[in-house]
N, CA, C and O atoms as a CHARMM CRD file, in Angstrom:
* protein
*
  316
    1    1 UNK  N     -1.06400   4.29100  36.97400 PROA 1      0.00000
    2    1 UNK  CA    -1.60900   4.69100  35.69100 PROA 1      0.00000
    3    1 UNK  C     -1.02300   3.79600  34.60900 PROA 1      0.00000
    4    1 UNK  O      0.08300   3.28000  34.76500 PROA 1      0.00000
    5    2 UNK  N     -1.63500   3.63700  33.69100 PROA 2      0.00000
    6    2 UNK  CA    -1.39100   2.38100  32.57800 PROA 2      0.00000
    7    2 UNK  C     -1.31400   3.31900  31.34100 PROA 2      0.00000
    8    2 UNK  O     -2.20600   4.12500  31.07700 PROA 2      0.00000
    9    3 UNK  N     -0.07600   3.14100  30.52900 PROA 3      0.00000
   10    3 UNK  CA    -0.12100   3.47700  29.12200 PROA 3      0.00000
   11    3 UNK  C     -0.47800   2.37400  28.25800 PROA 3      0.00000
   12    3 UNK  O     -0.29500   1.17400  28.45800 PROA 3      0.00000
   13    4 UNK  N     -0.90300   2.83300  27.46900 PROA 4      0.00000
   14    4 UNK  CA    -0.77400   2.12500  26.51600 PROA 4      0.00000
   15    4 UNK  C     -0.38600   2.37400  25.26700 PROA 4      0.00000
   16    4 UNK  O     -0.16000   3.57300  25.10300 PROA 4      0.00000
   17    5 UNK  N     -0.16400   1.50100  24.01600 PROA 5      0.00000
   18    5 UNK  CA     0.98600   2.32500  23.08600 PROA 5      0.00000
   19    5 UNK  C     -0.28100   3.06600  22.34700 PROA 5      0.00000
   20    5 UNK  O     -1.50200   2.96600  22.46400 PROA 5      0.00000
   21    6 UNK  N      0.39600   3.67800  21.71400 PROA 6      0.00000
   22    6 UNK  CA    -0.22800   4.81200  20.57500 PROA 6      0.00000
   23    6 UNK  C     -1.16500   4.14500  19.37600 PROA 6      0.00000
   24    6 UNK  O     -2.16000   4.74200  18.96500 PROA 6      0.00000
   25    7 UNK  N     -0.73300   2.77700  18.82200 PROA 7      0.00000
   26    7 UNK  CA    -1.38400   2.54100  18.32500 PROA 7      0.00000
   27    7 UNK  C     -2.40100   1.98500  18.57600 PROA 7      0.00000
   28    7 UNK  O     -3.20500   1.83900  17.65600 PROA 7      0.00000
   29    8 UNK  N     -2.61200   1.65400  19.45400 PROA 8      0.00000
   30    8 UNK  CA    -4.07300   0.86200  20.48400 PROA 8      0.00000
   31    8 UNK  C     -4.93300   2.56100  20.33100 PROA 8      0.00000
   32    8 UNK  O     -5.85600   2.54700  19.51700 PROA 8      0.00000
   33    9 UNK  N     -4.75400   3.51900  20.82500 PROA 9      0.00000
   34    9 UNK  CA    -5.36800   4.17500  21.08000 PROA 9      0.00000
   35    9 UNK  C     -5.89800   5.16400  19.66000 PROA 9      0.00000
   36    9 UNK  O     -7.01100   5.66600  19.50600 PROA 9      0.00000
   37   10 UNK  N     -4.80100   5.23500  18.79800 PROA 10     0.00000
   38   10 UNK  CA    -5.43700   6.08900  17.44700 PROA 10     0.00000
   39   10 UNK  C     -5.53700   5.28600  16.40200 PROA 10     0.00000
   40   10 UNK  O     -4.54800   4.72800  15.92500 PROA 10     0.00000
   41   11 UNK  N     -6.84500   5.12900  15.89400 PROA 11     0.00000
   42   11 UNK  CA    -6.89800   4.04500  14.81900 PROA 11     0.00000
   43   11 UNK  C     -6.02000   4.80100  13.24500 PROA 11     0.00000
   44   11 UNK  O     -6.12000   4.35300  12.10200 PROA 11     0.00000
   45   12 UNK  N     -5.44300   5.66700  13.55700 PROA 12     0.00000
   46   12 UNK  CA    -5.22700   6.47700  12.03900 PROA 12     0.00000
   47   12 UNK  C     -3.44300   5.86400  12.20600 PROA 12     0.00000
   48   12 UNK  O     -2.76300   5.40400  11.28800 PROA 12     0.00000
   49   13 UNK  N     -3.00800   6.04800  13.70000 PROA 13     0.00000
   50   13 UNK  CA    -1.62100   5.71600  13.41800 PROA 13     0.00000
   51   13 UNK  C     -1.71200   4.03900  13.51300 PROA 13     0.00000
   52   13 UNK  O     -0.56200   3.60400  13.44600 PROA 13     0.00000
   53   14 UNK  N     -2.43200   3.24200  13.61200 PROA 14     0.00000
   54   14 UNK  CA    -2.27000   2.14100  13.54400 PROA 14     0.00000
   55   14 UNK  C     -2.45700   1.32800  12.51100 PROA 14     0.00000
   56   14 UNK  O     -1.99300   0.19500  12.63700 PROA 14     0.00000
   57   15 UNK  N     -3.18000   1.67500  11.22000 PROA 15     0.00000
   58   15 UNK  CA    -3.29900   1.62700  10.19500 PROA 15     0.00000
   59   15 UNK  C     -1.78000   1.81800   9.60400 PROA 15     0.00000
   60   15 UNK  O     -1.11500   0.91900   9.09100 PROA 15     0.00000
   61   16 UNK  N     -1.37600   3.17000   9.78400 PROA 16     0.00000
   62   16 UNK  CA    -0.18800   3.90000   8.80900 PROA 16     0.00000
   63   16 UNK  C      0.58800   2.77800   9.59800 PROA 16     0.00000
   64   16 UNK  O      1.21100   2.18400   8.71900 PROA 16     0.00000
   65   17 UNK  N      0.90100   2.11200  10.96600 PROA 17     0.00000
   66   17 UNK  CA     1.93200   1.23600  10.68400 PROA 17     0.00000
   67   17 UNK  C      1.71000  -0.06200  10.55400 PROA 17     0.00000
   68   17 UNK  O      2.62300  -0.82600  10.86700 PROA 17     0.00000
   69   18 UNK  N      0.50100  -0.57500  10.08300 PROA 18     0.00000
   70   18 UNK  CA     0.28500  -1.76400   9.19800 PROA 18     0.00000
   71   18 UNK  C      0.88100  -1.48800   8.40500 PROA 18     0.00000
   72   18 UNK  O      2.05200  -1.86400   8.47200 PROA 18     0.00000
   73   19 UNK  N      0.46300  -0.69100   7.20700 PROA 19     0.00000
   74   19 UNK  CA     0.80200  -0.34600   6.03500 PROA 19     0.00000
   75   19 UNK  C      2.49600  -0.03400   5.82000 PROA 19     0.00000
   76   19 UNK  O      3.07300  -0.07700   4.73400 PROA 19     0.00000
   77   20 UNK  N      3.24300   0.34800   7.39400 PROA 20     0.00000
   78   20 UNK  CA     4.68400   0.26500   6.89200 PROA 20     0.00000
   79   20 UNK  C      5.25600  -1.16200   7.35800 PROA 20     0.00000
   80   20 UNK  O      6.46900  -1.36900   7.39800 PROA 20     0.00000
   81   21 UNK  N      4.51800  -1.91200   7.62800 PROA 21     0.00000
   82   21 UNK  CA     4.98500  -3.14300   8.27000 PROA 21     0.00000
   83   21 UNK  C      4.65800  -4.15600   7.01200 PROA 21     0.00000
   84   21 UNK  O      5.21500  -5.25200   6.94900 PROA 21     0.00000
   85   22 UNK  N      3.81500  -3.76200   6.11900 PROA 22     0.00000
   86   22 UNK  CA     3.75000  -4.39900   4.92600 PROA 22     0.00000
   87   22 UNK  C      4.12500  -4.28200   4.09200 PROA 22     0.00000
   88   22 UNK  O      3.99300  -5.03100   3.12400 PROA 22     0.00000
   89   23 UNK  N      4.92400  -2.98900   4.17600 PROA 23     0.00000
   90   23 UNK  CA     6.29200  -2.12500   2.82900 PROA 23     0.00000
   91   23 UNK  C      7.58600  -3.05600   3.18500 PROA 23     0.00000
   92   23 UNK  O      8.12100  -3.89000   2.45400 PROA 23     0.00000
   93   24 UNK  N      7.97400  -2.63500   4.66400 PROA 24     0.00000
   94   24 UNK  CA     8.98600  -3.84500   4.75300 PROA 24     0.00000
   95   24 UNK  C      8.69300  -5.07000   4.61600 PROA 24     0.00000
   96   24 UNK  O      9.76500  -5.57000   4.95700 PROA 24     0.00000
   97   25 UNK  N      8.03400  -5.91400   4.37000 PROA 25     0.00000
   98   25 UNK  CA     8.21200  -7.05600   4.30300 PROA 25     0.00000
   99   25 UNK  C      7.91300  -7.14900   2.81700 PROA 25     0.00000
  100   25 UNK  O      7.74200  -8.33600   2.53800 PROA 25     0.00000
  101   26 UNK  N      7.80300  -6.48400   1.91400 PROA 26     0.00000
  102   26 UNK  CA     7.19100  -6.46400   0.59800 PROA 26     0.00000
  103   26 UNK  C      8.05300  -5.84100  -0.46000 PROA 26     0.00000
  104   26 UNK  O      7.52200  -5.14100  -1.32200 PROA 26     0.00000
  105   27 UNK  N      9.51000  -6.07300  -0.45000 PROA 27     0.00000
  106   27 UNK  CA    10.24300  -5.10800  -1.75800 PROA 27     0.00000
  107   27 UNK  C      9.12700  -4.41900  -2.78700 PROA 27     0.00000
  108   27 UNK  O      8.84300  -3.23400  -2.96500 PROA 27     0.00000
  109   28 UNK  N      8.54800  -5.78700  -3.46500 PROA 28     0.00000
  110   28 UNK  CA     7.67100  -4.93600  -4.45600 PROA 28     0.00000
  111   28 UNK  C      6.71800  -3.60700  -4.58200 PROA 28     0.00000
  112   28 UNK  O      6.70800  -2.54700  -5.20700 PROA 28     0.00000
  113   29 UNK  N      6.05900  -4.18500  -3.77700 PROA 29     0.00000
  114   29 UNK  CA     4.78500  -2.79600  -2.73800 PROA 29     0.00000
  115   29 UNK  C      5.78800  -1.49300  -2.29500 PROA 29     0.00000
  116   29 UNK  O      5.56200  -0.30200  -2.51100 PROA 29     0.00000
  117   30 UNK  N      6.53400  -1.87100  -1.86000 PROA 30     0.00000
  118   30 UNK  CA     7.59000  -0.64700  -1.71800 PROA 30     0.00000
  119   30 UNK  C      8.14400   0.52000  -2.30200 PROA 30     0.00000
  120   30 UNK  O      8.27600   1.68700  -1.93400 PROA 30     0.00000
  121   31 UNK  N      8.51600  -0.32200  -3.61900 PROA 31     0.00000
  122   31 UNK  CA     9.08200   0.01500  -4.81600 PROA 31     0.00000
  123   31 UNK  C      7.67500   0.72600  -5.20700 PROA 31     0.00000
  124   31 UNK  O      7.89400   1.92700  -5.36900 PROA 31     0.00000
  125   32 UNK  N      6.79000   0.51900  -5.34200 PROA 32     0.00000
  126   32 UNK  CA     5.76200   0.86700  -6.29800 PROA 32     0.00000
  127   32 UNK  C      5.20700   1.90100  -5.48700 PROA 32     0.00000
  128   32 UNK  O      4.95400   2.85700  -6.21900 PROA 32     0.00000
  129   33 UNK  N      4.93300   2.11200  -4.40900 PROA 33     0.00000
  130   33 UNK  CA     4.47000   3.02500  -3.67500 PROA 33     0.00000
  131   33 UNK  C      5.81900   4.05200  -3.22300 PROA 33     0.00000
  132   33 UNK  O      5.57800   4.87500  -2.34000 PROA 33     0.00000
  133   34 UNK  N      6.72200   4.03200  -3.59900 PROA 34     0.00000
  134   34 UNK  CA     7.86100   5.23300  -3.56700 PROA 34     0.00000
  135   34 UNK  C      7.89800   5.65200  -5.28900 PROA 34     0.00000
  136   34 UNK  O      8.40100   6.75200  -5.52000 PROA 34     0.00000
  137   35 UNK  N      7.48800   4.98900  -6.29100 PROA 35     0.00000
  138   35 UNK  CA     7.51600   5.37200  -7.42700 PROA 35     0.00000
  139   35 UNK  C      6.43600   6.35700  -7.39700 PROA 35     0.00000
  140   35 UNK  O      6.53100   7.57500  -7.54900 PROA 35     0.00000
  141   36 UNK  N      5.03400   5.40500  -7.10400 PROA 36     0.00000
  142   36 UNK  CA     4.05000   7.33000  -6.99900 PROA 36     0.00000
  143   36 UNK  C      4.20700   7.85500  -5.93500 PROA 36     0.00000
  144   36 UNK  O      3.08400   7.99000  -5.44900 PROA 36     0.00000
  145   37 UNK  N      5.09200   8.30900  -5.14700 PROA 37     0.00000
  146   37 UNK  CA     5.08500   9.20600  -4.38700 PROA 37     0.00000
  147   37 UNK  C      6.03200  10.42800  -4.63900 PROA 37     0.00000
  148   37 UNK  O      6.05500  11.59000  -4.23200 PROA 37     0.00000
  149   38 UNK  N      6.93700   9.54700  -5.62600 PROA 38     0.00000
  150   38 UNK  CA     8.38700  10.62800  -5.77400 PROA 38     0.00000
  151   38 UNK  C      7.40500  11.79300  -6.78200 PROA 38     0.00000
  152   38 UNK  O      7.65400  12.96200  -6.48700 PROA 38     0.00000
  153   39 UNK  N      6.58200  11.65600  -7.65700 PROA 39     0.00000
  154   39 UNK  CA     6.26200  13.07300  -8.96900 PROA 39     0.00000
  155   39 UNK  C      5.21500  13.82100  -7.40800 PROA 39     0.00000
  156   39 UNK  O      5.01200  15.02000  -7.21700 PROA 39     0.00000
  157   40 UNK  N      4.81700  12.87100  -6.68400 PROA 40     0.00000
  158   40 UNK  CA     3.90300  14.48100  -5.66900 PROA 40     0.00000
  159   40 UNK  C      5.12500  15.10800  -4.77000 PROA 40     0.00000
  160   40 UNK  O      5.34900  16.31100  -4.90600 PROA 40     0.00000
  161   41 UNK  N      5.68200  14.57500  -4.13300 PROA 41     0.00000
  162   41 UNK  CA     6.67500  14.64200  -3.55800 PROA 41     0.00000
  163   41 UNK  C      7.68100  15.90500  -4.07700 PROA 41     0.00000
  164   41 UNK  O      7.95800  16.75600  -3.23200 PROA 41     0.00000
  165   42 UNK  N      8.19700  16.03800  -5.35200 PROA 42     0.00000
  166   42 UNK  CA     8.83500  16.66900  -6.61300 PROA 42     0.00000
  167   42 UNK  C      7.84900  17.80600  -6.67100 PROA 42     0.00000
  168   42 UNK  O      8.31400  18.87300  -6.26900 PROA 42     0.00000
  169   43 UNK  N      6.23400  17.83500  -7.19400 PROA 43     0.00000
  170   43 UNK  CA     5.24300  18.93500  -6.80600 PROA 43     0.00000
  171   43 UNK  C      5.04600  19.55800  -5.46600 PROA 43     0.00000
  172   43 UNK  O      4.47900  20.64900  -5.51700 PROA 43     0.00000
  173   44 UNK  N      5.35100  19.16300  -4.36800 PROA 44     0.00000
  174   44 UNK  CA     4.73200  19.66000  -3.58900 PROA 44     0.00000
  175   44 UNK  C      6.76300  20.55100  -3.33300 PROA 44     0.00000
  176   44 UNK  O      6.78500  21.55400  -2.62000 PROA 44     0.00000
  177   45 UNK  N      7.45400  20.30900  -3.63700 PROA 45     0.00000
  178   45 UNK  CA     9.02300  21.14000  -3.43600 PROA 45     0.00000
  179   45 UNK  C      8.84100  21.89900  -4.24300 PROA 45     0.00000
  180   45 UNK  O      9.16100  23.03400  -3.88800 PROA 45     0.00000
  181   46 UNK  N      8.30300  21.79800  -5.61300 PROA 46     0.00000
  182   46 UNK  CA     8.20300  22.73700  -7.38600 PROA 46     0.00000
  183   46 UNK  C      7.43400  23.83600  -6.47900 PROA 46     0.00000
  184   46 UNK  O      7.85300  24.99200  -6.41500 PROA 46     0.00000
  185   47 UNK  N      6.31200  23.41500  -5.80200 PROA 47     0.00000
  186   47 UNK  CA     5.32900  24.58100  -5.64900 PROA 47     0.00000
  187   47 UNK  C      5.74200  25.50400  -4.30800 PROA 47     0.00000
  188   47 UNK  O      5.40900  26.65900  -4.04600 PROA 47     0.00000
  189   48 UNK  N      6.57600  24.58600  -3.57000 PROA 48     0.00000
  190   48 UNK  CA     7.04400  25.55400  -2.27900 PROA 48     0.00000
  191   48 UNK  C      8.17700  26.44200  -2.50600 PROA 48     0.00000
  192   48 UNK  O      8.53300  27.34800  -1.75200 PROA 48     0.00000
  193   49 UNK  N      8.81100  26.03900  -3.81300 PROA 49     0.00000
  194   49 UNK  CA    10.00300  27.31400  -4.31400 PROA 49     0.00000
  195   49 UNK  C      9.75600  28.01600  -5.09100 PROA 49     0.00000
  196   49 UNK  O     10.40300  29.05300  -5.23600 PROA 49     0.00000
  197   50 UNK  N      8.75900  27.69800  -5.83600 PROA 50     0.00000
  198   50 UNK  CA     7.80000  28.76500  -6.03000 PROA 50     0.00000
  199   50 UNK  C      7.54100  30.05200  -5.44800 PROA 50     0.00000
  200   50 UNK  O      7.85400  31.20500  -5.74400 PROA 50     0.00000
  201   51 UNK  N      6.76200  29.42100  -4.37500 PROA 51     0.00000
  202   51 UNK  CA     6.00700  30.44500  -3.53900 PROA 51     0.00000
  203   51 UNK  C      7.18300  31.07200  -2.95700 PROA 51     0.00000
  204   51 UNK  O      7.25900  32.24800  -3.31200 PROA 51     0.00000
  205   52 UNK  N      8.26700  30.65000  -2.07400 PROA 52     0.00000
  206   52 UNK  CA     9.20000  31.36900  -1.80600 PROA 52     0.00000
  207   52 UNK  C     10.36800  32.68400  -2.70100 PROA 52     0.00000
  208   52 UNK  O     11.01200  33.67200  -2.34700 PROA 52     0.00000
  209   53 UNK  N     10.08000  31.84400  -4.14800 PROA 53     0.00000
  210   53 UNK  CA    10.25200  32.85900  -4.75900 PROA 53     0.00000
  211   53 UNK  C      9.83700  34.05400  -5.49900 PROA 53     0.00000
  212   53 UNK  O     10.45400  34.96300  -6.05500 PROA 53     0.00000
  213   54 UNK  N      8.36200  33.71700  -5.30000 PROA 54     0.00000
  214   54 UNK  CA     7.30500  34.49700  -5.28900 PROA 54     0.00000
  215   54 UNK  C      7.49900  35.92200  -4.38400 PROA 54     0.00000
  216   54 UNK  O      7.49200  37.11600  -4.68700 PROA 54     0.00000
  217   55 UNK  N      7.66600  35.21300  -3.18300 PROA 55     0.00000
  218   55 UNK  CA     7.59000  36.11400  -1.86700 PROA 55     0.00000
  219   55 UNK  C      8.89600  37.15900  -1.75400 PROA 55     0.00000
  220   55 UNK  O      8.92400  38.35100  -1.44700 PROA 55     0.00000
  221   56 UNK  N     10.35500  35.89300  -2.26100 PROA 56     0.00000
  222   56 UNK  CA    11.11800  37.00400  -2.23800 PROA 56     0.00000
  223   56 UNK  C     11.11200  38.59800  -3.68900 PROA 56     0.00000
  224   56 UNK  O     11.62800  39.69900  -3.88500 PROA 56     0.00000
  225   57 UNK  N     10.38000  37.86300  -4.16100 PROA 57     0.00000
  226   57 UNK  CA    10.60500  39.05500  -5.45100 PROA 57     0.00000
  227   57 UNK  C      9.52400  40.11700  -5.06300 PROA 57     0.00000
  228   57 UNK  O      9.54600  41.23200  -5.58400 PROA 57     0.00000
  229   58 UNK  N      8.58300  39.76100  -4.14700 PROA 58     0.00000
  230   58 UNK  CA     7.47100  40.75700  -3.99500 PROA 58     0.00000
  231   58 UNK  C      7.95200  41.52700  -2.96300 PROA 58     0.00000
  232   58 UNK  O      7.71200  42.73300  -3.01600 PROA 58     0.00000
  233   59 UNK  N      8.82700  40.92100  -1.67100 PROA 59     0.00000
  234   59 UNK  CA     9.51500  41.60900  -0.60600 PROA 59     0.00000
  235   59 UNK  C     10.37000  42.53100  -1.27700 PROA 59     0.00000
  236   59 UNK  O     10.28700  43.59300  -0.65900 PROA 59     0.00000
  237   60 UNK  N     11.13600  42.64200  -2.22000 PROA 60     0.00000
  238   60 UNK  CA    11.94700  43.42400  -2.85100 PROA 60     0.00000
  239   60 UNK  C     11.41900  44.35000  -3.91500 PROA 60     0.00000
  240   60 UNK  O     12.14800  45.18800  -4.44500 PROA 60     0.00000
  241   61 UNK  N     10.22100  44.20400  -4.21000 PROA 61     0.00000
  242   61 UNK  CA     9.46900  45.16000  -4.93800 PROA 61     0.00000
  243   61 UNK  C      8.83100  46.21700  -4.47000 PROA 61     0.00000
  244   61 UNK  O      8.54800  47.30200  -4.97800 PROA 61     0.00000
  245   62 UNK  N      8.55900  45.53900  -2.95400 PROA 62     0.00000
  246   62 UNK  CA     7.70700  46.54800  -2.30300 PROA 62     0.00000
  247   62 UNK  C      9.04600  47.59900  -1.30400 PROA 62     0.00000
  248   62 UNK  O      9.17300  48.78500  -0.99900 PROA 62     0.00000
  249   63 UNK  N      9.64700  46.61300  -1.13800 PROA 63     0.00000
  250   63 UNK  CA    11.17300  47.84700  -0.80900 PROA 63     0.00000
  251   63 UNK  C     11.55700  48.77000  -1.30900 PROA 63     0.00000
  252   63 UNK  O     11.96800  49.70200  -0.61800 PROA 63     0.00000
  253   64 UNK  N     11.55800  48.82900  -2.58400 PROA 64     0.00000
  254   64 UNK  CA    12.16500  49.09600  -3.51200 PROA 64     0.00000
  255   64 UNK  C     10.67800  50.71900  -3.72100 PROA 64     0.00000
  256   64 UNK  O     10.83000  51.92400  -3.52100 PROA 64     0.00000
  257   65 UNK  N      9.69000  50.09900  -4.08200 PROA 65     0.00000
  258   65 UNK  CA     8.31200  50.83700  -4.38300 PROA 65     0.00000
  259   65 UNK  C      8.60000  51.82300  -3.03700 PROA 65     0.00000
  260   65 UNK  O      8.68200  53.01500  -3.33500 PROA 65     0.00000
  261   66 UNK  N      8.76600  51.50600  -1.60300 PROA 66     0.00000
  262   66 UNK  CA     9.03500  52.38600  -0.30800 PROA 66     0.00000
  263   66 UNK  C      9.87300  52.96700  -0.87900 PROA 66     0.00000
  264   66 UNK  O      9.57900  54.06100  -1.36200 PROA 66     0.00000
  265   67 UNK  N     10.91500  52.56000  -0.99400 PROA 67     0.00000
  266   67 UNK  CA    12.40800  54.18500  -0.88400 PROA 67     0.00000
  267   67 UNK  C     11.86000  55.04400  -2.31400 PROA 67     0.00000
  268   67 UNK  O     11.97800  56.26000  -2.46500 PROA 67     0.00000
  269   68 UNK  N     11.41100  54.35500  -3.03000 PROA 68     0.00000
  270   68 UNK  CA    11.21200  55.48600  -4.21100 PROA 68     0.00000
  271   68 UNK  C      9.85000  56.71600  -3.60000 PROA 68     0.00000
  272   68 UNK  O      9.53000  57.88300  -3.82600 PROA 68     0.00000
  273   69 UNK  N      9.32800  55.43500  -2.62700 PROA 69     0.00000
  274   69 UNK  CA     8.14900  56.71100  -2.12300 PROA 69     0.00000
  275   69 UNK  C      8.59200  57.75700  -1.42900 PROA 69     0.00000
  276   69 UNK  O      7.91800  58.78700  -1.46800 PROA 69     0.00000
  277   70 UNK  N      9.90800  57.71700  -0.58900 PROA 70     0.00000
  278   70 UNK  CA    10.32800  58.12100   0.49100 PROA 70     0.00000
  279   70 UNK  C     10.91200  59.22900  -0.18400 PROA 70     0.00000
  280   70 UNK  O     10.87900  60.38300   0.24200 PROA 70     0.00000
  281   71 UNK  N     11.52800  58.80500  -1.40200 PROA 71     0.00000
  282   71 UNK  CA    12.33300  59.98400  -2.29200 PROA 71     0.00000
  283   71 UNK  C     11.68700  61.32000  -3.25400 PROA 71     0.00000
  284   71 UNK  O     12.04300  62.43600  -3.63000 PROA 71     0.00000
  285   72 UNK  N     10.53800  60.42600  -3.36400 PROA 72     0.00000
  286   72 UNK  CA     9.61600  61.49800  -4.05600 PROA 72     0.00000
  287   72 UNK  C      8.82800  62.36000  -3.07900 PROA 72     0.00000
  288   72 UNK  O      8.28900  63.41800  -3.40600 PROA 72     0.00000
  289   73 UNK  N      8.79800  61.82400  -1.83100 PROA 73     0.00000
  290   73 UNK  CA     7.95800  62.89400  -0.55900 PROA 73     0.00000
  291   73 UNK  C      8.96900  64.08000  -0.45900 PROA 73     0.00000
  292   73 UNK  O      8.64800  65.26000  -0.60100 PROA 73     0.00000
  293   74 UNK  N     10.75200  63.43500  -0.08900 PROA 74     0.00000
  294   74 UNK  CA    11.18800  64.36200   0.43700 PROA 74     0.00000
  295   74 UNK  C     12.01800  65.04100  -0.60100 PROA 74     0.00000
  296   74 UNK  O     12.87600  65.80400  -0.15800 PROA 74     0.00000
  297   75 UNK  N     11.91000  64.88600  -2.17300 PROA 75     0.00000
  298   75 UNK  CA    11.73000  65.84700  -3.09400 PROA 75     0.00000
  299   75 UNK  C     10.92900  67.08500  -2.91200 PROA 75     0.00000
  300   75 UNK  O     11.27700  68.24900  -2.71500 PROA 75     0.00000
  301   76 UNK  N      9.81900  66.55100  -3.02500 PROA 76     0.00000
  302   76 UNK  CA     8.47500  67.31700  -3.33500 PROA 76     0.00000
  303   76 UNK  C      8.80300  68.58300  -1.84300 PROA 76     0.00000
  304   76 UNK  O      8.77300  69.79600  -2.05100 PROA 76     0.00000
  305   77 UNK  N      8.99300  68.19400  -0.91500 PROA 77     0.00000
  306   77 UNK  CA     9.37700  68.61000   0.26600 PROA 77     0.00000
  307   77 UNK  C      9.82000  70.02100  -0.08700 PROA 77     0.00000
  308   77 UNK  O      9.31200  71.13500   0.04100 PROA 77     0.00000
  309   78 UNK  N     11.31300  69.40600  -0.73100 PROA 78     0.00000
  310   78 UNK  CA    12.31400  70.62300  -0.63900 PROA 78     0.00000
  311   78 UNK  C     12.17900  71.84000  -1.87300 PROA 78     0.00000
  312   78 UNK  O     12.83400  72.87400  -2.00500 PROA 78     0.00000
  313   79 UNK  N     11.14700  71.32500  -2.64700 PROA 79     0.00000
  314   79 UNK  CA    10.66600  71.91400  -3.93200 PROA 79     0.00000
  315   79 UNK  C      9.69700  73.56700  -3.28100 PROA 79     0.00000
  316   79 UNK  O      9.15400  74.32300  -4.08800 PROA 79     0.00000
């Protein structure tokens, strides 16, 4: 059986390592393509701690919303 490498076979990864084979050899291109990448890069972390902190404040709300439910059942209970 014969392999062959990865990039022979997927034209998507063989492209992406043209394109890093032309970063290294290119300081400039480099530089300029890590400059726009760092503000999405920076958005796409802004929006994932976000959401995580989103999640933790809603996990603790709804905890919080339970035991108060739990307290008012077994009030009402003993009433």
């Amino acid at each position: 059986m014969e392999f062959k490498p990865i990039n022979r076979i997927n034209p998507g990864i063989r492209k992406a390592m043209t394109i890093e084979q032309i970063f290294f050899k290119n300081q400039r291109e480099r530089r300029l393509y890590e400059l726009r990448e760092k503000p999405v890069r920076a958005e796409i972390s802004l929006v994932a701690g976000a959401l995580a902190e989103g999640e933790a404040k809603g996990f603790a709300k709804g905890k919080a919303e339970g035991k108060a439910e739990i307290l008012s059942k077994s009030v009402n209970k003993s009433v």
